[in-house]
N, CA, C and O atoms as a printed pandas DataFrame, in Angstrom:
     atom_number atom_name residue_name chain_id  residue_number  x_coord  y_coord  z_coord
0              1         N          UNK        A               1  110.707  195.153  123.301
1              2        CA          UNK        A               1  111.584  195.495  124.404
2              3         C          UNK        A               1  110.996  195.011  125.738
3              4         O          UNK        A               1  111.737  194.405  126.513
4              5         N          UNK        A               2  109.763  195.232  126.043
5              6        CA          UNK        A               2  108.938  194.730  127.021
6              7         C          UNK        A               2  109.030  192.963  127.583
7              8         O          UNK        A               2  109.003  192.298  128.618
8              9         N          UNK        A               3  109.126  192.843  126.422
9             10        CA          UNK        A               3  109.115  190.987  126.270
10            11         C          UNK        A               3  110.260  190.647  126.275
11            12         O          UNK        A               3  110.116  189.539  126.791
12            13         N          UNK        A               4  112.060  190.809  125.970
13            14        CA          UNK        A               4  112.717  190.971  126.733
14            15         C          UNK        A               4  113.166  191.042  128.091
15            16         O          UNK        A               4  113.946  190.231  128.590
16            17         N          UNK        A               5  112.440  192.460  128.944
17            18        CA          UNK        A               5  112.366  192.889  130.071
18            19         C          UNK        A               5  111.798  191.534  130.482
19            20         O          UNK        A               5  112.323  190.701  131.221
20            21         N          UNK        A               6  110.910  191.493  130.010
21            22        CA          UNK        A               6  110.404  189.630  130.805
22            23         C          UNK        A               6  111.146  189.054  130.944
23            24         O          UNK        A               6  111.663  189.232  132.047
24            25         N          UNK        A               7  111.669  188.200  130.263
25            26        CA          UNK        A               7  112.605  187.206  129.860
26            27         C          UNK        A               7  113.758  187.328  130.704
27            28         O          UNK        A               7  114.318  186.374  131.244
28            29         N          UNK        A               8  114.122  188.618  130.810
29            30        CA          UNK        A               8  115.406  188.278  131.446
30            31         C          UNK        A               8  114.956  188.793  133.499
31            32         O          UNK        A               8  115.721  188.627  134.449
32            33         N          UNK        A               9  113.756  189.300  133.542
33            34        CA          UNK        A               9  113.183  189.264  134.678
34            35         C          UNK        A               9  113.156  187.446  135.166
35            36         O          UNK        A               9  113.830  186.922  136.052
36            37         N          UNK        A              10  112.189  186.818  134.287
37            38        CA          UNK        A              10  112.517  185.701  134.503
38            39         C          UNK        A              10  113.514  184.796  134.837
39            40         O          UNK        A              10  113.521  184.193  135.910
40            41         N          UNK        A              11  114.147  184.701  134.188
41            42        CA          UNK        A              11  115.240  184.134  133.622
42            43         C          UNK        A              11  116.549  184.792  135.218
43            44         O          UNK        A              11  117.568  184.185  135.547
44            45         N          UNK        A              12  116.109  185.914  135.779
45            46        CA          UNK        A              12  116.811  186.546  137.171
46            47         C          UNK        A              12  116.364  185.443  138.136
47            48         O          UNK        A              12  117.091  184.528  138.523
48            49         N          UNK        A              13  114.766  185.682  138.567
49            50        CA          UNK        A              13  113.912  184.922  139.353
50            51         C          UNK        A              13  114.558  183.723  139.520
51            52         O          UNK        A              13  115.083  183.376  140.578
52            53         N          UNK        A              14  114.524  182.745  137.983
53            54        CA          UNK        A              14  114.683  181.263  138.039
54            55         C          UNK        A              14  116.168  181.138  138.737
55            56         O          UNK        A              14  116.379  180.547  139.795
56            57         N          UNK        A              15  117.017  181.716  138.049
57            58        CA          UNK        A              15  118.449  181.222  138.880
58            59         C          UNK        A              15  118.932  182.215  140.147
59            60         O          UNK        A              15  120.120  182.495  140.308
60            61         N          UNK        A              16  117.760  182.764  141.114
61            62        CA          UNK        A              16  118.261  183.164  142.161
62            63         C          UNK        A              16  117.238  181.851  143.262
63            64         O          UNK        A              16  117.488  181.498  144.414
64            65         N          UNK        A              17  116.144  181.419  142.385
65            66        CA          UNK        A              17  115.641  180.195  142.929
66            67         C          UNK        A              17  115.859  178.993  143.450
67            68         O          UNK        A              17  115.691  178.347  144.484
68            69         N          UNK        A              18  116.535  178.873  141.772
69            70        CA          UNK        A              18  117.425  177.103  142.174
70            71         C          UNK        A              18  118.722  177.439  142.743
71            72         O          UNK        A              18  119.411  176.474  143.077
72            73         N          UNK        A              19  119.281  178.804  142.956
73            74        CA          UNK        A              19  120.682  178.565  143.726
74            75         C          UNK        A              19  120.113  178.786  145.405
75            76         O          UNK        A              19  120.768  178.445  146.390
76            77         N          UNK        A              20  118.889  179.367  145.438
77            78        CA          UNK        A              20  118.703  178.963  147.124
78            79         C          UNK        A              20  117.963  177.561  147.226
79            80         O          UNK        A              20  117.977  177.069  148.354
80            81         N          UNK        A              21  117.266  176.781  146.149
81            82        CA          UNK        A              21  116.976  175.395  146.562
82            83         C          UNK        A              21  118.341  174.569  146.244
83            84         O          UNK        A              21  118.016  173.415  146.521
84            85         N          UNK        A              22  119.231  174.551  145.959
85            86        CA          UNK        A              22  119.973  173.955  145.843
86            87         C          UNK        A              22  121.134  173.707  146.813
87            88         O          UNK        A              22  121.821  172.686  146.831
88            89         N          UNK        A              23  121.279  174.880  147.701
89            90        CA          UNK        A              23  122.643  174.933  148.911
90            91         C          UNK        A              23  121.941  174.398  149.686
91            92         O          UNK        A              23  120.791  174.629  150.057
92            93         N          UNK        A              24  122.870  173.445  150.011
93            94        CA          UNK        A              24  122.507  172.627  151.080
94            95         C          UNK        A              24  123.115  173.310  152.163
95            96         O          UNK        A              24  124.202  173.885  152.107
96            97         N          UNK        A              25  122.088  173.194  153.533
97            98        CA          UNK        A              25  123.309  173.321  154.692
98            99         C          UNK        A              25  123.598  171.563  155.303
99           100         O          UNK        A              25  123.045  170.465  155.253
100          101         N          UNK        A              26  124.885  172.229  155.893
101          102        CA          UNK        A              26  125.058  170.599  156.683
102          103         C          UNK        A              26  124.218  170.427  157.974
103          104         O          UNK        A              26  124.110  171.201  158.925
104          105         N          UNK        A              27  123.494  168.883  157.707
105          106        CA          UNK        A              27  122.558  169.031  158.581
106          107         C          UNK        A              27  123.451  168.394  160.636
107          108         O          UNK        A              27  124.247  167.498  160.916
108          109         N          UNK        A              28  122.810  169.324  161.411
109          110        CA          UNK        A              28  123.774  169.124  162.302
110          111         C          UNK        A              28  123.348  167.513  163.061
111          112         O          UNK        A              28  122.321  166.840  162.971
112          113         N          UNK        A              29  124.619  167.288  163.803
113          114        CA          UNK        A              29  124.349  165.681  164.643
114          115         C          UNK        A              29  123.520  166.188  165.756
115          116         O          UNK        A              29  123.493  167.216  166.433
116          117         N          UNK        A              30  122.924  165.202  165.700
117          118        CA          UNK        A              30  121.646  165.022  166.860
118          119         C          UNK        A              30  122.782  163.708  168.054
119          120         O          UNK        A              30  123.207  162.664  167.558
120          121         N          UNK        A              31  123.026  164.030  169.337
121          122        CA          UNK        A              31  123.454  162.830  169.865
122          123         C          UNK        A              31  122.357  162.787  170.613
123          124         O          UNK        A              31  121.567  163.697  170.865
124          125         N          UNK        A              32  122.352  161.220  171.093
125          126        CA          UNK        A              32  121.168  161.195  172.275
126          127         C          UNK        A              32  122.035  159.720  173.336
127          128         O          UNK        A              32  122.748  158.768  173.017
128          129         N          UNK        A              33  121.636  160.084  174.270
129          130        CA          UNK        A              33  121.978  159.346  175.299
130          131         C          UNK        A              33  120.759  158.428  176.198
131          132         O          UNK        A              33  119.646  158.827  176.541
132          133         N          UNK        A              34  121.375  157.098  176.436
133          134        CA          UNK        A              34  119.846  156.776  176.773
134          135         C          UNK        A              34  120.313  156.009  178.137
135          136         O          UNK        A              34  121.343  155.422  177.808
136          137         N          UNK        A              35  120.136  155.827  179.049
137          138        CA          UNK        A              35  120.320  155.241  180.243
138          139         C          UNK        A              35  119.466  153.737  180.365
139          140         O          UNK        A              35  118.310  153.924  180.745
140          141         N          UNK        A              36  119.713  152.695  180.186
141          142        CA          UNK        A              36  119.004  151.481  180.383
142          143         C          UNK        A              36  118.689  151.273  181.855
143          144         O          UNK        A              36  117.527  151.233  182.260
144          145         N          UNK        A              37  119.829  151.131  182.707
145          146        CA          UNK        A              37  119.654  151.058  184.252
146          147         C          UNK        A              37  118.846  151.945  184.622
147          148         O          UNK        A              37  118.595  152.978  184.001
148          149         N          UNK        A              38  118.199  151.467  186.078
149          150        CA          UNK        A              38  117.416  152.298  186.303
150          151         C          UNK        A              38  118.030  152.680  188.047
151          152         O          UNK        A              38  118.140  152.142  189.149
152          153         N          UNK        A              39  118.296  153.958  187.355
153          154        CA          UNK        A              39  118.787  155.152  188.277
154          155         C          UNK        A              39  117.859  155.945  189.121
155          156         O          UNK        A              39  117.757  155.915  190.347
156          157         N          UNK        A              40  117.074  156.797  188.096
157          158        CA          UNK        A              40  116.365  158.103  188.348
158          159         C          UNK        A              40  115.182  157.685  189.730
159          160         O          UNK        A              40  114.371  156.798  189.465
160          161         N          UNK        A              41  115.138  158.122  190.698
161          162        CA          UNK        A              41  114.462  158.287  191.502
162          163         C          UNK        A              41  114.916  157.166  192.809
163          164         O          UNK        A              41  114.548  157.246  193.981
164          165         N          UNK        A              42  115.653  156.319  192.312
165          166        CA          UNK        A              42  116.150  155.400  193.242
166          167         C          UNK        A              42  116.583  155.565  194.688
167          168         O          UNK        A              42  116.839  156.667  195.173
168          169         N          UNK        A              43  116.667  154.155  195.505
169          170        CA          UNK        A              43  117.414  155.119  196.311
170          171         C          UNK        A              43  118.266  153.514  197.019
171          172         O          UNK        A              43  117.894  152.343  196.942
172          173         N          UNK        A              44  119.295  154.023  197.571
173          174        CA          UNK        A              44  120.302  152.988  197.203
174          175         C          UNK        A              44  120.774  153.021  198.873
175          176         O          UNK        A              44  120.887  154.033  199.565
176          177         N          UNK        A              45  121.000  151.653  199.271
177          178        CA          UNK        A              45  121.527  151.331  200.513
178          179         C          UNK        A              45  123.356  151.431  200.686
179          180         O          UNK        A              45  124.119  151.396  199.720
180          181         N          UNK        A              46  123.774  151.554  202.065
181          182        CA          UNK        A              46  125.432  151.819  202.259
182          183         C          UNK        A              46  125.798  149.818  201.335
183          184         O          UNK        A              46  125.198  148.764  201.545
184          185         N          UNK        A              47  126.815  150.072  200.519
185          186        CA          UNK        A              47  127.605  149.158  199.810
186          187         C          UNK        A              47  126.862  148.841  198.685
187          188         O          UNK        A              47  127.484  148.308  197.766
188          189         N          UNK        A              48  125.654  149.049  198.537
189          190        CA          UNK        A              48  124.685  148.733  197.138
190          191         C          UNK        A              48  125.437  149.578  195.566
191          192         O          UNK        A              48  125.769  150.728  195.277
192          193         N          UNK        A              49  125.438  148.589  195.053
193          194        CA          UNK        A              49  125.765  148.842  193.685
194          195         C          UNK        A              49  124.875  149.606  192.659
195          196         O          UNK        A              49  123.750  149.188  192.387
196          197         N          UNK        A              50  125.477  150.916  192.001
197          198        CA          UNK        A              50  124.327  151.821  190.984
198          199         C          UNK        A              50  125.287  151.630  189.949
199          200         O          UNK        A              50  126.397  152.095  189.690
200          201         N          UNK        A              51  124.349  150.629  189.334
201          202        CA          UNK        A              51  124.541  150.509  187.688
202          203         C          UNK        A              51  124.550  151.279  186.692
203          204         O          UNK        A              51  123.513  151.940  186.634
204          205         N          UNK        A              52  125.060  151.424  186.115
205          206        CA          UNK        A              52  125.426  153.011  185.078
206          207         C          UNK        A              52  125.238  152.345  183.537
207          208         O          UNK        A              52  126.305  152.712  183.044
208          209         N          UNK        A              53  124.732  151.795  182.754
209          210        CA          UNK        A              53  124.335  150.863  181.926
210          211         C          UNK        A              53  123.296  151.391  180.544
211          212         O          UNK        A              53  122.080  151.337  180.359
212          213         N          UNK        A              54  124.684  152.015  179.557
213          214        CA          UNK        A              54  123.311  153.219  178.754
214          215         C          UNK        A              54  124.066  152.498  176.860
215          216         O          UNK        A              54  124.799  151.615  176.416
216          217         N          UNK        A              55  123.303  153.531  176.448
217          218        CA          UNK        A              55  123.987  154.172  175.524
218          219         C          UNK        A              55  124.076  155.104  174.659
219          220         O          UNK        A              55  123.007  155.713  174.691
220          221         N          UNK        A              56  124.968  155.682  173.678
221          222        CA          UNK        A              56  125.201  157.168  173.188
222          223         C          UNK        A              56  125.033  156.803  172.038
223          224         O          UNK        A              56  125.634  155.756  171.799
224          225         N          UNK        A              57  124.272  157.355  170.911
225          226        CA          UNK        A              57  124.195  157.526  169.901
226          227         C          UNK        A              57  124.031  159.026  168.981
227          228         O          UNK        A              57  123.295  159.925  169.387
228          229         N          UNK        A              58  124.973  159.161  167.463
229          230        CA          UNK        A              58  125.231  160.240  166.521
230          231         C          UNK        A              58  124.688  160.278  165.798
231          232         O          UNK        A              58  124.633  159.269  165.095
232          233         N          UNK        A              59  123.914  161.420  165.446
233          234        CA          UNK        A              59  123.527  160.914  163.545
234          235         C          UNK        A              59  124.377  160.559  162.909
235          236         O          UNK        A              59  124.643  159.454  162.437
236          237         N          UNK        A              60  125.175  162.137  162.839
237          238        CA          UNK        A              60  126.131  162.046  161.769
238          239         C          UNK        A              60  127.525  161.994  161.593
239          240         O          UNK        A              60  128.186  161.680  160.604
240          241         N          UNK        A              61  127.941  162.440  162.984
241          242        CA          UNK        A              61  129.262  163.199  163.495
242          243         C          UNK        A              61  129.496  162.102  164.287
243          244         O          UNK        A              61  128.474  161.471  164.554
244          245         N          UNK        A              62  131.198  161.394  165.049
245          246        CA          UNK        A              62  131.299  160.615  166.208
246          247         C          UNK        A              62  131.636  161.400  167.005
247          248         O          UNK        A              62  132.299  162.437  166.969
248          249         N          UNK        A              63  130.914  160.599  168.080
249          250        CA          UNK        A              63  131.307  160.813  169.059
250          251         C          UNK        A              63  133.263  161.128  169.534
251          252         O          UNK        A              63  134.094  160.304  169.152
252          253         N          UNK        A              64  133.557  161.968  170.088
253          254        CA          UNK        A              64  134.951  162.412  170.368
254          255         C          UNK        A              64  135.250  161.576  171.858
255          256         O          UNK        A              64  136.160  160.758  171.991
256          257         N          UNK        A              65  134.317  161.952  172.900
257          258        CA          UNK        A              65  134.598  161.753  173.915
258          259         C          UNK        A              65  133.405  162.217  175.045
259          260         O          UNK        A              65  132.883  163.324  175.172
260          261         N          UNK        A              66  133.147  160.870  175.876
261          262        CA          UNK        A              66  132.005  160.986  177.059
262          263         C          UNK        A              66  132.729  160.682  178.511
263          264         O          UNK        A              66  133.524  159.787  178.798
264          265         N          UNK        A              67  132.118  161.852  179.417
265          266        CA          UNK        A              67  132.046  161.461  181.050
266          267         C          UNK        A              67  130.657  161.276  181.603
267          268         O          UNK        A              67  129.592  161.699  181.153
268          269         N          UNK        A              68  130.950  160.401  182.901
269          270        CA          UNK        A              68  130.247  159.557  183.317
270          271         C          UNK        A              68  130.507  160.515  184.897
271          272         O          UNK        A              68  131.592  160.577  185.475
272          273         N          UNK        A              69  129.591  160.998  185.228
273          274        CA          UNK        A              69  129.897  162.056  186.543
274          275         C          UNK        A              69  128.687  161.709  187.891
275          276         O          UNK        A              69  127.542  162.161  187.864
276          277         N          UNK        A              70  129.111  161.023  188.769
277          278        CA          UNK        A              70  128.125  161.101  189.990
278          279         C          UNK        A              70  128.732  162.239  191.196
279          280         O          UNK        A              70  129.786  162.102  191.816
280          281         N          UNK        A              71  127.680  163.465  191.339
281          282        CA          UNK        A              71  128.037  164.108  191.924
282          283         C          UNK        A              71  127.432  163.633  193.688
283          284         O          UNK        A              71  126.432  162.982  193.384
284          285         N          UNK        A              72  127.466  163.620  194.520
285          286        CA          UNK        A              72  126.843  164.191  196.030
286          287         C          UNK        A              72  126.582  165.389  196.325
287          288         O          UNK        A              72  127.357  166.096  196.969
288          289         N          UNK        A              73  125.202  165.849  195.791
289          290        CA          UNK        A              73  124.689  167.378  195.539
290          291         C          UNK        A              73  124.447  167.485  197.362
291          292         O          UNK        A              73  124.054  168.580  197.764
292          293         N          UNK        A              74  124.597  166.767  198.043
293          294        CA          UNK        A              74  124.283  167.243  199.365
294          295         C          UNK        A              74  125.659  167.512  200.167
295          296         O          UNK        A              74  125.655  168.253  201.150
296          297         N          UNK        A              75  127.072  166.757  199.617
297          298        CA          UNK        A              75  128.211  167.584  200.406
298          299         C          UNK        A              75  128.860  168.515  199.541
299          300         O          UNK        A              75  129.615  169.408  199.927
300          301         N          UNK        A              76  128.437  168.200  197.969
301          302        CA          UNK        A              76  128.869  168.656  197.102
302          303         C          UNK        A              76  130.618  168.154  196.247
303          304         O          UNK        A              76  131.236  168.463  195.228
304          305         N          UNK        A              77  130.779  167.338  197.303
305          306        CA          UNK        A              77  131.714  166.226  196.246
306          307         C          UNK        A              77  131.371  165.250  195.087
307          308         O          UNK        A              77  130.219  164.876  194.869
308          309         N          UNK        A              78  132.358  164.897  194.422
309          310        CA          UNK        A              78  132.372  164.205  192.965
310          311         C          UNK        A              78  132.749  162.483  193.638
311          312         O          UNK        A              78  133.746  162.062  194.223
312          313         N          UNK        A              79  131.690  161.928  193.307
313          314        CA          UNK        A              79  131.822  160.604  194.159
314          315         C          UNK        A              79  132.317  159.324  192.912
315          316         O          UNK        A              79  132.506  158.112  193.012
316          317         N          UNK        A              80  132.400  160.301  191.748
317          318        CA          UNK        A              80  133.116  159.310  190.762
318          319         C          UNK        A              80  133.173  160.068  189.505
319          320         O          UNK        A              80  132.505  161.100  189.574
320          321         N          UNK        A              81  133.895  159.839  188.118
321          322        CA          UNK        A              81  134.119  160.294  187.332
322          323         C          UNK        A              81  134.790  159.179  186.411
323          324         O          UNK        A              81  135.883  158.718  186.741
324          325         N          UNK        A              82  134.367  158.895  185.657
325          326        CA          UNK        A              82  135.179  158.321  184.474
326          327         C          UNK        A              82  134.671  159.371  182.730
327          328         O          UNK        A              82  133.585  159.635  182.213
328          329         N          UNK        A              83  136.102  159.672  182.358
329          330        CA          UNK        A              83  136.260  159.934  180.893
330          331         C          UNK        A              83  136.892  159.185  179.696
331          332         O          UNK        A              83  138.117  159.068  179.688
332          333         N          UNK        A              84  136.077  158.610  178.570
333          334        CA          UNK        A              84  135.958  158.021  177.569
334          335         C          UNK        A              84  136.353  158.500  176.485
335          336         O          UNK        A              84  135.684  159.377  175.940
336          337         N          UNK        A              85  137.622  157.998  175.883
337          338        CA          UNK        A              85  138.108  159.177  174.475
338          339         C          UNK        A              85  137.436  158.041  173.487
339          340         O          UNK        A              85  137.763  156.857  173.573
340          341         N          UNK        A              86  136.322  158.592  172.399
341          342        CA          UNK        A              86  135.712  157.674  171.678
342          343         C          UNK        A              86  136.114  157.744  170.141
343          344         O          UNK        A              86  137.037  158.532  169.938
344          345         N          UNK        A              87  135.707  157.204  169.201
345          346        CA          UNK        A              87  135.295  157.553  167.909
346          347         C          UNK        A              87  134.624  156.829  167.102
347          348         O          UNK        A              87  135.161  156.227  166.173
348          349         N          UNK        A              88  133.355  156.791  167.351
349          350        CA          UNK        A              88  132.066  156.568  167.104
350          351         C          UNK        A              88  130.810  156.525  167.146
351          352         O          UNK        A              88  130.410  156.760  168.286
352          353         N          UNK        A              89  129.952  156.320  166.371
353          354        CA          UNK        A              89  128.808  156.896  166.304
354          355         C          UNK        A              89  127.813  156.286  167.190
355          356         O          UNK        A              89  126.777  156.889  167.472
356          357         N          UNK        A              90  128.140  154.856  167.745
357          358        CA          UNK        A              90  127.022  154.472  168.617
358          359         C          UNK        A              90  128.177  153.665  169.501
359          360         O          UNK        A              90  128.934  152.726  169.255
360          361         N          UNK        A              91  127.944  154.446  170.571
361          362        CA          UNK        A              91  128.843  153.618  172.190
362          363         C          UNK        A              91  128.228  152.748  172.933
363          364         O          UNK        A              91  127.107  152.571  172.456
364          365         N          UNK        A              92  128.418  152.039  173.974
365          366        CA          UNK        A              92  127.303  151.332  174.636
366          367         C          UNK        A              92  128.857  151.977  175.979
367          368         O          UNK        A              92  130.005  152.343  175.731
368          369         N          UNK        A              93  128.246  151.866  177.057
369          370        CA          UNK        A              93  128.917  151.732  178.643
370          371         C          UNK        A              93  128.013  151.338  179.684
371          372         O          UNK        A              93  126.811  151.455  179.923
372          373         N          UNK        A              94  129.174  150.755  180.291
373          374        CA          UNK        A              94  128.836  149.675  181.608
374          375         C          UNK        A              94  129.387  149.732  182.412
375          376         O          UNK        A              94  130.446  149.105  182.430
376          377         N          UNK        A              95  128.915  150.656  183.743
377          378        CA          UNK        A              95  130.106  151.194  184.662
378          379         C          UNK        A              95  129.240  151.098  185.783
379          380         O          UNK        A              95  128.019  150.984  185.674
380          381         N          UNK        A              96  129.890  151.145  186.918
381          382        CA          UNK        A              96  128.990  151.054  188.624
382          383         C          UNK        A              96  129.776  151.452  189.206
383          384         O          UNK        A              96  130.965  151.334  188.911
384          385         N          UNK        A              97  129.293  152.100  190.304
385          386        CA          UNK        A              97  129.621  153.117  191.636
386          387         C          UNK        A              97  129.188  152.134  193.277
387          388         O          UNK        A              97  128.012  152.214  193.635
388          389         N          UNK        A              98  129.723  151.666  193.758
389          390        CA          UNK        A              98  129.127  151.200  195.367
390          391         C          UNK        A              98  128.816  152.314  196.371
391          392         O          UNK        A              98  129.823  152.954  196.675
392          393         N          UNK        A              99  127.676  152.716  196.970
393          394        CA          UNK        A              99  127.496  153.446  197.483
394          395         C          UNK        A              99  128.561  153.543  198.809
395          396         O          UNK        A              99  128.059  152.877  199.714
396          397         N          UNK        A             100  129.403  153.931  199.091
397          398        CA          UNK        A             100  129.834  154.642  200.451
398          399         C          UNK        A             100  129.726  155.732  201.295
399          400         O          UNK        A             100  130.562  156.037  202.145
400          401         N          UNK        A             101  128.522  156.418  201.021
401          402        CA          UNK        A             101  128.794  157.846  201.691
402          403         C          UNK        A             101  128.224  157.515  203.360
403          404         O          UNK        A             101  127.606  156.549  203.806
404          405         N          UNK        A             102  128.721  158.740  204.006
405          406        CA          UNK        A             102  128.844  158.354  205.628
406          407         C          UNK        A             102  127.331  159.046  205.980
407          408         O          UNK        A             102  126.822  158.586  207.002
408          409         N          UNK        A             103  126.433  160.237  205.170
409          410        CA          UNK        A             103  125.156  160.750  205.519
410          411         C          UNK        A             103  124.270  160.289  204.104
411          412         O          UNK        A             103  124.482  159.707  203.040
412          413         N          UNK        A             104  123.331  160.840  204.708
413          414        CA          UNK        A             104  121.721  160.635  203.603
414          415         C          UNK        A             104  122.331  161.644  202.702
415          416         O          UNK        A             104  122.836  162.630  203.238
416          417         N          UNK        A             105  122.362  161.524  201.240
417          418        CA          UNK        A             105  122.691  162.287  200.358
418          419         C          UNK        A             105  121.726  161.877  199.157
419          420         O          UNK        A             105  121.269  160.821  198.719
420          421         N          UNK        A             106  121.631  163.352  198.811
421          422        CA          UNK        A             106  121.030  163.641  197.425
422          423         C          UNK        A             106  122.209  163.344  196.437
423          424         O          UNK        A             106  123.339  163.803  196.603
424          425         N          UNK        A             107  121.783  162.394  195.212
425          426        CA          UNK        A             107  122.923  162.361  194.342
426          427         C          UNK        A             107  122.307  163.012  192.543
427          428         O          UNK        A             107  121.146  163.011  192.132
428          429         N          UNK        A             108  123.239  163.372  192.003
429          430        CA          UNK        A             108  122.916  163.109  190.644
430          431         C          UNK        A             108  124.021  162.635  189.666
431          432         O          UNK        A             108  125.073  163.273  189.647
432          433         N          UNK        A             109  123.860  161.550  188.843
433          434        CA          UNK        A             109  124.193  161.482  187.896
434          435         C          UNK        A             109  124.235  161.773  186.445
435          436         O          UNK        A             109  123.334  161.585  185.628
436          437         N          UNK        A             110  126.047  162.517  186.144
437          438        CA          UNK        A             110  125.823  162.937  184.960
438          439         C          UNK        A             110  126.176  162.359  183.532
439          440         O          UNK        A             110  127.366  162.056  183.450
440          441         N          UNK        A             111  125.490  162.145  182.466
441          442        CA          UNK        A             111  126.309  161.693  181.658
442          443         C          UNK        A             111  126.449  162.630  180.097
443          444         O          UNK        A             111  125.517  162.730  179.298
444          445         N          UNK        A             112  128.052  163.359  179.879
445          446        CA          UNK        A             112  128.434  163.867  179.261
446          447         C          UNK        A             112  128.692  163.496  177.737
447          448         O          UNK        A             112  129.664  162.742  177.698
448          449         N          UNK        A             113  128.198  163.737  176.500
449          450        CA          UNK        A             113  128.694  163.210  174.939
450          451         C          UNK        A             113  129.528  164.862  174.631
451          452         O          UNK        A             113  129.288  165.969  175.114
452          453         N          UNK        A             114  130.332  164.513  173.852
453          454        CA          UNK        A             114  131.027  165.683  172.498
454          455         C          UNK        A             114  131.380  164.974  171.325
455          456         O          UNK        A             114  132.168  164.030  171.261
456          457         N          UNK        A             115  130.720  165.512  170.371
457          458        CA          UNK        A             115  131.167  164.767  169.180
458          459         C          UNK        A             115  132.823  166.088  168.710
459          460         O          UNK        A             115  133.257  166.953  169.470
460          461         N          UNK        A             116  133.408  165.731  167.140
461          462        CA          UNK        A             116  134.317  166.062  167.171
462          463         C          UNK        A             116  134.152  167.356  166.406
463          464         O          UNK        A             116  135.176  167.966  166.099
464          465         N          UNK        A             117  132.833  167.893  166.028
465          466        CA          UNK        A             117  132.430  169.394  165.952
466          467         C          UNK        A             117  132.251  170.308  167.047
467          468         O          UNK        A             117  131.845  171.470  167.066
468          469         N          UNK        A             118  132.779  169.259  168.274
469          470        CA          UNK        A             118  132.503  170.215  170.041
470          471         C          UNK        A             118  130.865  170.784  169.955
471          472         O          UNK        A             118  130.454  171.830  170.458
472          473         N          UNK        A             119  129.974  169.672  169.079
473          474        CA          UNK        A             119  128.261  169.831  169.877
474          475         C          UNK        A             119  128.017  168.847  171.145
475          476         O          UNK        A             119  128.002  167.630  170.957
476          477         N          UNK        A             120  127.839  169.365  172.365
477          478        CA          UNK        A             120  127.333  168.362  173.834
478          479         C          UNK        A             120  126.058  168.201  174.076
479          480         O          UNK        A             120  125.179  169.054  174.194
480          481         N          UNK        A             121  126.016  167.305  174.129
481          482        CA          UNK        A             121  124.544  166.795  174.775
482          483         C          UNK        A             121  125.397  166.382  176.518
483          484         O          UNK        A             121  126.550  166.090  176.836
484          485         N          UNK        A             122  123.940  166.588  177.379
485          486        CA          UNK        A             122  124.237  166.048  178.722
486          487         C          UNK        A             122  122.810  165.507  179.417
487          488         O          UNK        A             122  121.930  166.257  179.838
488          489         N          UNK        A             123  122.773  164.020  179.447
489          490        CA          UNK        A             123  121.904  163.706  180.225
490          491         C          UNK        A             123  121.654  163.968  181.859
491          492         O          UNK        A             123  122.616  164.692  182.115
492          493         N          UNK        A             124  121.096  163.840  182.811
493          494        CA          UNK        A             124  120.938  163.832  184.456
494          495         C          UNK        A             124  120.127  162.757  184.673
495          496         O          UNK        A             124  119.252  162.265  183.961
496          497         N          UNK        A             125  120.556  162.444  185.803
497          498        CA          UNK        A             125  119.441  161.627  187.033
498          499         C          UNK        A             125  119.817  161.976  188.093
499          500         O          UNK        A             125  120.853  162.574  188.384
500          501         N          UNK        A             126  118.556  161.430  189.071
501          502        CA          UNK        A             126  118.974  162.059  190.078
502          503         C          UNK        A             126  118.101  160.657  191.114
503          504         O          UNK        A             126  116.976  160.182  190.955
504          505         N          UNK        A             127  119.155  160.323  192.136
505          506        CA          UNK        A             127  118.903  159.320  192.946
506          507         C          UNK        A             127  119.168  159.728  194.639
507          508         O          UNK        A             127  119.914  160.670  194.908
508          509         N          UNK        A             128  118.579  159.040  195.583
509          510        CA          UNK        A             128  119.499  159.096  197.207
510          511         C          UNK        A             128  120.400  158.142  197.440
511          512         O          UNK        A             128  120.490  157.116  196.766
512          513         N          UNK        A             129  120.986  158.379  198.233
513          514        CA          UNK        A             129  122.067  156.798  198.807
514          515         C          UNK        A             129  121.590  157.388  200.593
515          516         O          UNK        A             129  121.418  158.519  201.045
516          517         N          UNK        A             130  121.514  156.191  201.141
517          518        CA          UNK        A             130  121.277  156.100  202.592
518          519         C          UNK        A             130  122.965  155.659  202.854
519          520         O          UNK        A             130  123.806  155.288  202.037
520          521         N          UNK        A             131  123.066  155.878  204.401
521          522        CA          UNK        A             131  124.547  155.521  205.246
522          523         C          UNK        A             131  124.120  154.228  205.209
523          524         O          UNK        A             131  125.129  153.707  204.732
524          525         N          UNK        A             132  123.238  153.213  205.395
525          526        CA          UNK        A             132  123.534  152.438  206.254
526          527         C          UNK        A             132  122.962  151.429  205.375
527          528         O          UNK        A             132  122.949  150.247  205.719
């Protein structure tokens, strides 16, 4: 009876084992965003061109849709915005802003991913623009 009691002790163990090595979970998308231009710390004269020049990549999931956001953290206006309805796993974009602002401003640029499970990644930089 004892040796039994084993057996089916065992025999519990083994298949409560392989049914937790066996469920998989789904492994989630990693996006990453990479900025080629060089933005971050810059600082940009009145009519000078800021190159926006990256790209977005998914593991697993596509991409749904990316914005491209330069704010003016010093008047606090949106000095540009473009939104991208995507579907795929590796984007490239190539976009530019001419500086116009009328004071010395702190800027940052944002750049927004959502794949179509609604996971976001959001990169920043952060640059000046002079008036003149």
């Amino acid at each position: 009876m004892k040796t039994l009691k084993n057996i089916a002790i065992i025999t519990l163990v083994s298949v409560v084992s392989f049914s937790i090595i066996s469920c998989k979970k789904k492994k989630e998308n990693e996006i990453t965003i990479e900025l080629t231009s060089k933005v971050e710390g810059e600082k940009f004269s009145k009519d000078q061109k800021v190159s926006i020049k990256g790209t977005i990549t998914a593991s697993s999931e596509d991409i749904h849709e990316y914005t491209i956001t330069i704010k003016n953290e010093t008047s606090g206006a949106t000095e540009f915005t473009k939104t991208e309805h995507a579907n795929a796993k590796s984007i490239s974009f190539d976009e530019s802003w001419i500086n116009n602002v009328s004071d010395h401003s702190d800027m940052m640029l944002t750049i927004a991913a959502e794949d179509h499970d609604g996971k976001k990644e959001t990169f920043t930089a952060h640059f000046h623009c002079h008036p003149m």
